[in-house]
PASEBA-1860 file (N, C-alpha, C; in nm, 3 decimals):
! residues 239
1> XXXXXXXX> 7.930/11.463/17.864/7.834/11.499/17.761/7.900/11.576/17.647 ~ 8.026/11.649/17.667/8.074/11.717/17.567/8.138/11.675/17.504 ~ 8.170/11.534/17.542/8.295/11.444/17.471/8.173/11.380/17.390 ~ 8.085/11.332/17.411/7.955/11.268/17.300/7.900/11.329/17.244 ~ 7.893/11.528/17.305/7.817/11.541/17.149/7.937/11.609/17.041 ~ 8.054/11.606/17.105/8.187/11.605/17.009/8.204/11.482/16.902 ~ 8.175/11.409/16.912/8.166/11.274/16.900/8.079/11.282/16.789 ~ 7.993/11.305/16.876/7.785/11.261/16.734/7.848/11.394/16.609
9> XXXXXXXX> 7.908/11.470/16.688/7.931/11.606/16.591/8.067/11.537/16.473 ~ 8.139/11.510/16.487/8.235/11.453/16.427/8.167/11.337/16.347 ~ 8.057/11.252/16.378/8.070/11.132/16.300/7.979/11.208/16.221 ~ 7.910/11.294/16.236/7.788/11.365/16.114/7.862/11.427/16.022 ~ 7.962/11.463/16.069/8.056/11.530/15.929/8.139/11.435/15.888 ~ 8.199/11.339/15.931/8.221/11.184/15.845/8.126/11.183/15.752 ~ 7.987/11.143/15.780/7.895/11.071/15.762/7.837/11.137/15.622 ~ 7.846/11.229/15.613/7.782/11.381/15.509/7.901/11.358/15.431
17> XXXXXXXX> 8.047/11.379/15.442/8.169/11.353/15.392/8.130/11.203/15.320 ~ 8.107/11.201/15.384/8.136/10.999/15.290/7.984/10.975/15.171 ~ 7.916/11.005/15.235/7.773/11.022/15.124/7.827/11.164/14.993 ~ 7.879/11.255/15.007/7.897/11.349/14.922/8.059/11.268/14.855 ~ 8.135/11.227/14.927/8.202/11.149/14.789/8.147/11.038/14.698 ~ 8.045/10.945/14.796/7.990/10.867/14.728/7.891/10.930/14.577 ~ 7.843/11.059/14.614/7.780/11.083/14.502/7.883/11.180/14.381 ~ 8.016/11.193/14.441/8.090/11.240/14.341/8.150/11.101/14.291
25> XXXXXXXX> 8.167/10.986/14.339/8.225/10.863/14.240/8.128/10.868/14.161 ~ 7.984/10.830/14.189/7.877/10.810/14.115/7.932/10.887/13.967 ~ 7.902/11.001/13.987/7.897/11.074/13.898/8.051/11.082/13.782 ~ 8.094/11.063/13.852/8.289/11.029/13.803/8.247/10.905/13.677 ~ 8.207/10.788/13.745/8.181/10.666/13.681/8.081/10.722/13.561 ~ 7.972/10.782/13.550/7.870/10.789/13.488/7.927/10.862/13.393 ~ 8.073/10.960/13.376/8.113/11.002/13.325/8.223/10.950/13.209 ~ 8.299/10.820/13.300/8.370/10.753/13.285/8.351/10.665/13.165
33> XXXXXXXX> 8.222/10.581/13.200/8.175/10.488/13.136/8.002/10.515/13.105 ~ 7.989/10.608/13.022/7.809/10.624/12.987/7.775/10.506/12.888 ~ 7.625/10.511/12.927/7.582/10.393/12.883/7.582/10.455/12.710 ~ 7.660/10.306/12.645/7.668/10.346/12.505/7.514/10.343/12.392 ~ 7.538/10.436/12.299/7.424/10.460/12.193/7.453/10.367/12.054 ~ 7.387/10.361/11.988/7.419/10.309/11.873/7.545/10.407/11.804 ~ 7.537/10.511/11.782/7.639/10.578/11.728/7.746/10.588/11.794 ~ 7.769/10.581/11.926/7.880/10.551/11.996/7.949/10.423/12.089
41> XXXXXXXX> 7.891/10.308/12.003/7.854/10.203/12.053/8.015/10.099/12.060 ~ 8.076/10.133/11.976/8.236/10.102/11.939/8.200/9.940/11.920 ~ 8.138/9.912/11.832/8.139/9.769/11.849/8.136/9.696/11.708 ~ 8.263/9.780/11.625/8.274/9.747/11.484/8.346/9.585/11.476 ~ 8.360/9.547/11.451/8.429/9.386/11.389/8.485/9.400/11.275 ~ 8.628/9.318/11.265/8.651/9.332/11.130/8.612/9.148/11.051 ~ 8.581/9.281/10.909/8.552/9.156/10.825/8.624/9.068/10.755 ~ 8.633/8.991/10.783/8.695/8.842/10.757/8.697/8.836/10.594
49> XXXXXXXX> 8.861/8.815/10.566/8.906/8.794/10.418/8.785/8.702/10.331 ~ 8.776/8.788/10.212/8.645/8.678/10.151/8.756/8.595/10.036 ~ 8.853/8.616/9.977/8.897/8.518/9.946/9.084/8.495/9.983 ~ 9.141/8.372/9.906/9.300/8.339/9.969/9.427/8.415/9.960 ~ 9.439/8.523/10.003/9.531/8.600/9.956/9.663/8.512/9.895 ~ 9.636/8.363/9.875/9.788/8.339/9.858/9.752/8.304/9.731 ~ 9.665/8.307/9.672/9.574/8.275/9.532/9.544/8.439/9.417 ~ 9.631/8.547/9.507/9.647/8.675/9.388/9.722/8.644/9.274
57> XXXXXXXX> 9.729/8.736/9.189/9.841/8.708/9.081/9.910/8.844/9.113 ~ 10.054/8.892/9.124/10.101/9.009/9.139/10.094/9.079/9.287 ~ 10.024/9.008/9.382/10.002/9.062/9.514/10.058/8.958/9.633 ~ 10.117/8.964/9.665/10.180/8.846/9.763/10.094/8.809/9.885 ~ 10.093/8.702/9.923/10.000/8.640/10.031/10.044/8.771/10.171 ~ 10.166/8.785/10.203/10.229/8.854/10.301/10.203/8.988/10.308 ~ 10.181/9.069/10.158/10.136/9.163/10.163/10.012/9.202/10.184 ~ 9.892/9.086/10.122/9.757/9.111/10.164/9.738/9.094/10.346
65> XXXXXXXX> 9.825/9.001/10.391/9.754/8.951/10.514/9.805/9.091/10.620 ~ 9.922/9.172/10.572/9.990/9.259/10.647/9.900/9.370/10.657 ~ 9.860/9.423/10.522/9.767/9.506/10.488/9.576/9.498/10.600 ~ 9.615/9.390/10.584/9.463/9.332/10.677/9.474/9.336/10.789 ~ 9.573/9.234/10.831/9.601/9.277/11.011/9.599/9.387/11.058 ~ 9.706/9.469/10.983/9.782/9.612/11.044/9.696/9.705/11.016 ~ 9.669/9.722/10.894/9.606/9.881/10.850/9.488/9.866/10.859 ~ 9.422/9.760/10.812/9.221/9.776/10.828/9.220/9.743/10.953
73> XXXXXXXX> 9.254/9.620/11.033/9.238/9.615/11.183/9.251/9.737/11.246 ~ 9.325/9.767/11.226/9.406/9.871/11.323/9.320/9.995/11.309 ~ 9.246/9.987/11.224/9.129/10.120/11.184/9.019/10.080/11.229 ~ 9.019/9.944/11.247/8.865/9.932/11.335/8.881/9.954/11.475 ~ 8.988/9.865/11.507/9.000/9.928/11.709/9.002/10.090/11.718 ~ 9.071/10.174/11.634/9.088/10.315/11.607/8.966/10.375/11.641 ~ 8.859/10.320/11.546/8.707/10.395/11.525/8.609/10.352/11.662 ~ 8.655/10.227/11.705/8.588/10.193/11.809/8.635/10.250/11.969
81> XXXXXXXX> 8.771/10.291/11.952/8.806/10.380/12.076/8.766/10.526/12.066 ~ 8.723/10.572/11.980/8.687/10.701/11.934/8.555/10.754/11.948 ~ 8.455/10.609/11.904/8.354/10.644/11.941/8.273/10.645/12.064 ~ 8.449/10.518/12.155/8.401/10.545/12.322/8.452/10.662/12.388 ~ 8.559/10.753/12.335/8.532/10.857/12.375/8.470/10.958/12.345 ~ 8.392/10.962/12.194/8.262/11.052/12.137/8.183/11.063/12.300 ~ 8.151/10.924/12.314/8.005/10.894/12.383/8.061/10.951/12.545 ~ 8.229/10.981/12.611/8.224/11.034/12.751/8.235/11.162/12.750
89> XXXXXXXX> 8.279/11.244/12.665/8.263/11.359/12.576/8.157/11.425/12.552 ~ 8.036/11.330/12.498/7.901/11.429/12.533/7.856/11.401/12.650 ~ 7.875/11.308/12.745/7.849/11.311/12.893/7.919/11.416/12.970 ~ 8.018/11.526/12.909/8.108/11.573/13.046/8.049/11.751/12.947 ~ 7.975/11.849/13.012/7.920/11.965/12.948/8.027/12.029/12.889 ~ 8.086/12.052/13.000/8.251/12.122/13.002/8.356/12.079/12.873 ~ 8.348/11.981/12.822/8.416/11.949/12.769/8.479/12.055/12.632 ~ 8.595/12.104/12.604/8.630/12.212/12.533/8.612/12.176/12.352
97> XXXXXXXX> 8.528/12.260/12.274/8.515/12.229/12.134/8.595/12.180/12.063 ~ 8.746/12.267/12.067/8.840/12.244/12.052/8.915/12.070/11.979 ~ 8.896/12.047/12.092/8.913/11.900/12.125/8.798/11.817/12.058 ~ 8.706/11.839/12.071/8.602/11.758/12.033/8.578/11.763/11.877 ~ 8.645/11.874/11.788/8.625/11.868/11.693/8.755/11.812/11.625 ~ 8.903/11.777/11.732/8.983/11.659/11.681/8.929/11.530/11.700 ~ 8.846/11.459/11.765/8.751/11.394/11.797/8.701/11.316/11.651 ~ 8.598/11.399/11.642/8.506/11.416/11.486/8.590/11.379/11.400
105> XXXXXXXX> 8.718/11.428/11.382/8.779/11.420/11.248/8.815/11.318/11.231 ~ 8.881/11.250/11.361/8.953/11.089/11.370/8.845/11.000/11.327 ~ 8.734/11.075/11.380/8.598/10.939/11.321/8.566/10.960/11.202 ~ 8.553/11.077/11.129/8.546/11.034/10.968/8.671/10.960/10.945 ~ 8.808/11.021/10.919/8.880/10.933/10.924/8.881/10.784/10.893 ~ 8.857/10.753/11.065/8.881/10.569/11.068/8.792/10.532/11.007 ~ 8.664/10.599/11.013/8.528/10.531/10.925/8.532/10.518/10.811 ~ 8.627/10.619/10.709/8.622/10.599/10.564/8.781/10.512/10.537
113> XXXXXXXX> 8.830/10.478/10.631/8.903/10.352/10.640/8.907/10.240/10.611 ~ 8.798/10.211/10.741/8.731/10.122/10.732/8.629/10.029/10.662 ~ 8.551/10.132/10.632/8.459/10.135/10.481/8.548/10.106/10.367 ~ 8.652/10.170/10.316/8.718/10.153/10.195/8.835/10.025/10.184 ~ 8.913/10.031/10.269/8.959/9.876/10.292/8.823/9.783/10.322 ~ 8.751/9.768/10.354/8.609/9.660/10.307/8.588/9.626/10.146 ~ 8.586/9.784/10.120/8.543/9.750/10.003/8.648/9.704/9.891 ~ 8.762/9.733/9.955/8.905/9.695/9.864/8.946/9.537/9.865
121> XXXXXXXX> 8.965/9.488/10.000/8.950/9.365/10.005/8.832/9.289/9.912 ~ 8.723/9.317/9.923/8.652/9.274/9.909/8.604/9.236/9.727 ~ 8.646/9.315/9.638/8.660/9.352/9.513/8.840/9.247/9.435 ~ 8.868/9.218/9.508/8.992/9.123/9.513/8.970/8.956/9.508 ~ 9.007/8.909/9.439/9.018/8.763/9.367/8.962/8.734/9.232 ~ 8.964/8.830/9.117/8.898/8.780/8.970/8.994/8.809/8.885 ~ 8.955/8.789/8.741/9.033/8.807/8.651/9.084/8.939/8.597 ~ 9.020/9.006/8.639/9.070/9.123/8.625/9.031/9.157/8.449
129> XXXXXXXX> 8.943/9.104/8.444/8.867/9.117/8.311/8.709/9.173/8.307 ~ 8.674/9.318/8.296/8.580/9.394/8.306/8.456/9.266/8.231 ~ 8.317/9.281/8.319/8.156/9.246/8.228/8.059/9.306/8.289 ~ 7.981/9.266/8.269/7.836/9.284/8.306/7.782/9.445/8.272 ~ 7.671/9.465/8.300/7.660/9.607/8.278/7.753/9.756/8.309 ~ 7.809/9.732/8.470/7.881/9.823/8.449/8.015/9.823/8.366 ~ 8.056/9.754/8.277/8.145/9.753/8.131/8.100/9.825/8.042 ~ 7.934/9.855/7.995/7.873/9.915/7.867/7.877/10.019/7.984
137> XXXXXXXX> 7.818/10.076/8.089/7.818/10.171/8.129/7.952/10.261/8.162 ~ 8.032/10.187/8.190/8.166/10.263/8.213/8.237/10.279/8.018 ~ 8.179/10.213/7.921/8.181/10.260/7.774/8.126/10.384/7.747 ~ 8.031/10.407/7.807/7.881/10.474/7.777/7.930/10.586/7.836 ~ 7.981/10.592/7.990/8.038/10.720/8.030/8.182/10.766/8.014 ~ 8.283/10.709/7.935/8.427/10.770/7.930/8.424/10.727/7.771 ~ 8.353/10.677/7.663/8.377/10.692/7.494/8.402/10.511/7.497 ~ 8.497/10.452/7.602/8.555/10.379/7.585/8.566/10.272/7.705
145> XXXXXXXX> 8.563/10.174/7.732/8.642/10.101/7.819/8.757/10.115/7.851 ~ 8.851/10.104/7.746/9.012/10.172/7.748/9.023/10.305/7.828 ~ 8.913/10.388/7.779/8.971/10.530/7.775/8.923/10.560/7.940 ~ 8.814/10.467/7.966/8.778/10.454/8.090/8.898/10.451/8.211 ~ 9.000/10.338/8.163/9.065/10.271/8.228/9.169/10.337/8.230 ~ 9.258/10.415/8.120/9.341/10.475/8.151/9.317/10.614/8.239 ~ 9.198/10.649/8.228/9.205/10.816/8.335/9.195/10.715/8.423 ~ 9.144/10.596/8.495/9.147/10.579/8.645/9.275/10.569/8.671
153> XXXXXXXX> 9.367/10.489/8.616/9.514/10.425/8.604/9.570/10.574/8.624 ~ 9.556/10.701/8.585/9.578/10.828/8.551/9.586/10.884/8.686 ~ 9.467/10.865/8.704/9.415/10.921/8.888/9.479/10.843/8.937 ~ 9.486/10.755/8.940/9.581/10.641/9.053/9.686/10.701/9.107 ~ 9.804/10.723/8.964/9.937/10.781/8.938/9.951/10.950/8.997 ~ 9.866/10.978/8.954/9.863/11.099/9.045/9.858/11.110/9.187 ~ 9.835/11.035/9.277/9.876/11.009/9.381/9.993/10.893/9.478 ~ 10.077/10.834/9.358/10.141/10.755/9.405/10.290/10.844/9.456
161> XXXXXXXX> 10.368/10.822/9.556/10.456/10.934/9.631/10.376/10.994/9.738 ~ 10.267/10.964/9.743/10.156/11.022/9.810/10.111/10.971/9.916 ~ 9.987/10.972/9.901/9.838/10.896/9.972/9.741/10.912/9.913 ~ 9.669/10.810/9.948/9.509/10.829/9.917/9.403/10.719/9.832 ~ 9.318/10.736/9.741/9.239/10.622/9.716/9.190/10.673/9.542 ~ 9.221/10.608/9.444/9.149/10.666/9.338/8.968/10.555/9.324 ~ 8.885/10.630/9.337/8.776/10.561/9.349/8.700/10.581/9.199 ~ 8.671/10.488/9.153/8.547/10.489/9.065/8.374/10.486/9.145
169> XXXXXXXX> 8.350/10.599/9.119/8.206/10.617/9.196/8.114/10.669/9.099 ~ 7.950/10.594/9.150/7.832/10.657/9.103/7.767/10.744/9.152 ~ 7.759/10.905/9.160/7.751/10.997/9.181/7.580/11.029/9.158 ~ 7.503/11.045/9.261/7.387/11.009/9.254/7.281/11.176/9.276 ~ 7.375/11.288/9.271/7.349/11.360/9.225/7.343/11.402/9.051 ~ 7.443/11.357/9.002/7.497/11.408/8.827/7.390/11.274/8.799 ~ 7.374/11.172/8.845/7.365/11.059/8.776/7.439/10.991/8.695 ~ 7.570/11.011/8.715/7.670/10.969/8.609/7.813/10.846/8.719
177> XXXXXXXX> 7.935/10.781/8.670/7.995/10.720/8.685/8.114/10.813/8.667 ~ 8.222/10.819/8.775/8.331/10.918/8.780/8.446/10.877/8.823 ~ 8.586/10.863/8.798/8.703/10.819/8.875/8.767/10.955/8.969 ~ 8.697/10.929/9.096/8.773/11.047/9.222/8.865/11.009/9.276 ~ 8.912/11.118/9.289/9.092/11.133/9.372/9.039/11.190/9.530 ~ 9.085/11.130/9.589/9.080/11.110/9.736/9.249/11.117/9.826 ~ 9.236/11.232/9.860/9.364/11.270/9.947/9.427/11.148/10.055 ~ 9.315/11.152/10.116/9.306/11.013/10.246/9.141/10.963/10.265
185> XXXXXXXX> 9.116/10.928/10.357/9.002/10.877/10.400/8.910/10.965/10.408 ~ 8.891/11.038/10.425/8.826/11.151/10.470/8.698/11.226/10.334 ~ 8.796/11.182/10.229/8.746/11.318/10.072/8.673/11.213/10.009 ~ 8.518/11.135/10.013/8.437/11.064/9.977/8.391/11.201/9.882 ~ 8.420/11.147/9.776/8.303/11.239/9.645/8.132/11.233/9.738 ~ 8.096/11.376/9.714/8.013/11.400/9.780/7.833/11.306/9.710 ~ 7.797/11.273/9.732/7.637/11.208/9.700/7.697/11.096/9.589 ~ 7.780/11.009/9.658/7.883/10.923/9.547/7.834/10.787/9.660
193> XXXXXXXX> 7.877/10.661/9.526/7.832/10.546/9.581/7.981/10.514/9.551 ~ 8.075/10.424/9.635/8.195/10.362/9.560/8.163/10.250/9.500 ~ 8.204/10.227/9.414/8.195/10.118/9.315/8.350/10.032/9.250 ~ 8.471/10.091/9.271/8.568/10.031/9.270/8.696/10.099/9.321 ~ 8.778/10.026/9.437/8.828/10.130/9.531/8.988/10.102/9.473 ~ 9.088/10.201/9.493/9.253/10.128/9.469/9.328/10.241/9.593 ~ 9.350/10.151/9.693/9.416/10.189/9.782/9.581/10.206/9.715 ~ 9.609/10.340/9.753/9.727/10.407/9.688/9.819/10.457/9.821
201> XXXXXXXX> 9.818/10.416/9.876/9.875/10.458/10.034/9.984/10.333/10.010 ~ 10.110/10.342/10.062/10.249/10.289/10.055/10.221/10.194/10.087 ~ 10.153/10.191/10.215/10.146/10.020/10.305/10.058/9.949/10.190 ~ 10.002/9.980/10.121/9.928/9.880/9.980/9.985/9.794/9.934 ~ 10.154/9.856/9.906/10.233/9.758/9.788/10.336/9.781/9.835 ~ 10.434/9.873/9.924/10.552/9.872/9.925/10.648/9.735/9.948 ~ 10.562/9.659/10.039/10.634/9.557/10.067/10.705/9.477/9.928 ~ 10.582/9.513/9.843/10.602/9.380/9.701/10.703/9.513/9.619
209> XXXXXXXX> 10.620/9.579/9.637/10.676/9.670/9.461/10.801/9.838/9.527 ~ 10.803/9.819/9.638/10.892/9.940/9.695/10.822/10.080/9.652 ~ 10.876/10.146/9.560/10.880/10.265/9.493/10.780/10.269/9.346 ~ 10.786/10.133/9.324/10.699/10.130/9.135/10.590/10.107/9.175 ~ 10.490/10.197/9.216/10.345/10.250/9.183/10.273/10.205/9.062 ~ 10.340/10.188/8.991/10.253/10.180/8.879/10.265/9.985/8.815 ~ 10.356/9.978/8.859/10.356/9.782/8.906/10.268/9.752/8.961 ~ 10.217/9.818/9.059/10.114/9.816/9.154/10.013/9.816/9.115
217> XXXXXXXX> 9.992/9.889/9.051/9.835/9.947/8.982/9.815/9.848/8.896 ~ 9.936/9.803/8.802/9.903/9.651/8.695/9.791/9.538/8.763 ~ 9.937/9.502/8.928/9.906/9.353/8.957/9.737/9.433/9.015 ~ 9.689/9.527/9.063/9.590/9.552/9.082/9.493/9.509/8.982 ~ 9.496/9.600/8.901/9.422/9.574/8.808/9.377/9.418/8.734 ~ 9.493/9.339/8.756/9.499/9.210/8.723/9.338/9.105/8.795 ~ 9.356/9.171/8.958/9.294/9.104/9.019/9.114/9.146/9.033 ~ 9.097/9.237/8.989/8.976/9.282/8.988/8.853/9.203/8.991
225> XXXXXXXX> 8.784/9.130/9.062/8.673/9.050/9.057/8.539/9.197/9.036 ~ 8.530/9.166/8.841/8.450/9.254/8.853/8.258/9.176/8.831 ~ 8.309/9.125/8.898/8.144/9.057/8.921/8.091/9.103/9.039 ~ 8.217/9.134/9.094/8.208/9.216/9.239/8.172/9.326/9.230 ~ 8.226/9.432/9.154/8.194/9.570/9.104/8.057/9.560/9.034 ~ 8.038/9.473/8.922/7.898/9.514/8.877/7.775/9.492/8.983 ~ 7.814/9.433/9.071/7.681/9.387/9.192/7.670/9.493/9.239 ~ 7.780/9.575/9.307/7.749/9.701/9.315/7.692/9.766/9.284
233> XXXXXXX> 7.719/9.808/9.158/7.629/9.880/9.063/7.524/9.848/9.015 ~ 7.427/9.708/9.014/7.353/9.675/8.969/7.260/9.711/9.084 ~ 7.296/9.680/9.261/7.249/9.746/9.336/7.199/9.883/9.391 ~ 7.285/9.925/9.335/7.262/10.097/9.361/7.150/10.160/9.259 ~ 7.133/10.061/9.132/7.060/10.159/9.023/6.949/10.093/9.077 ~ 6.893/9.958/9.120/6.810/9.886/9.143/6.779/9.958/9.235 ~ 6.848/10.018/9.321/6.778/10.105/9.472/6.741/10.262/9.388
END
């Protein structure tokens, strides 16, 4: 009898043992893998070239497609691993601020990455010959078209050796049209709509133009589909 209830006694503490790890995997997993939210959902896609990069003038097929693969791809898997660890991060209490607020930063970051190579690509294949309304409006707000064009070209240059993005934005506080200097991804002019983006970060042009920045900024400028830009803007005032 003492050998069986040694026995029943031993398998009950198995038995308690094996149910109390089972509810620590549980909980491991639930930690592991929480069910995702829309905001932490990581399920960005990248968007597919809208026109032939081998059809630029001044921009080489090799350089657009490098630029696309490497740097905007590579910012979408970025934002989408980030926001799967946002989402195990607010599942674990413990988790130290610290950390979580390097977290945060990587996701503005990749997000204004992402967003701005969209919108860079995307503003790419025209003549590079300003119309439509935002032309009288970008007159209307810098004296000039010219005079327009050289402070952006201005801002550009000011960050080439650098990083960063010179943006033409509609600023929906002032109500006005502005060319911002943007460090990296991160420095979106605050209550600003972008309206025409120039990625100034090395991987842009080095391949084609090395060191001449401002070669860069030409064949840029060359390509400007601004039918693209005024839709923008015709959208934003319409909203």
């Amino acid at each position: 009898m003492t050998d069986i209830r040694r026995r029943d006694a031993l398998s009950g503490i198995a038995l308690t043992a094996a149910v109390a790890a089972t509810q620590a995997n549980a909980q491991s997993s639930a930690l592991a893998a929480p069910v995702p939210v829309p905001a932490f959902a990581g399920g960005h896609q990248p968007k597919p070239l809208r026109i032939d990069p081998a059809k630029l003038n001044g921009l080489s097929e090799k350089l657009i497609r490098s630029h696309w693969e490497n740097n905007y791809q590579g910012s979408v898997r970025a934002l989408n691993m980030i926001e799967g660890r946002l989402a195990a991060a607010m599942a674990d209490k413990d988790f130290p601020p610290v950390a979580y607020s390097g977290l945060k930063r990587e996701e503005l970051h990749r997000t204004g990455s992402v967003v701005l190579h969209e919108l860079y690509f995307d503003q790419l294949g025209g003549n590079g010959q300003a119309a439509g309304s935002i032309k009288d409006a970008l007159a209307l707000s810098h004296g000039s078209l010219g005079a327009w064009e050289a402070e952006f070209r201005r801002t550009a240059m000011s960050l080439a050796g650098g990083s960063g993005w010179a943006i033409l934005a509609y600023n929906h506080h002032t109500a006005s049209l502005h060319n911002y200097w943007a460090w990296d991804h991160t420095n979106g002019p605050a209550m600003s709509t972008p309206l025409l983006v120039l990625d100034i970060y090395e991987h842009a042009f080095h391949m084609d133009y090395g060191a001449a920045a401002a070669k860069y900024v030409d064949a840029f400028m060359q390509n400007v589909d601004w039918e693209i830009v005024d839709r923008r803007y015709r959208a934003l005032r319409k909203a």
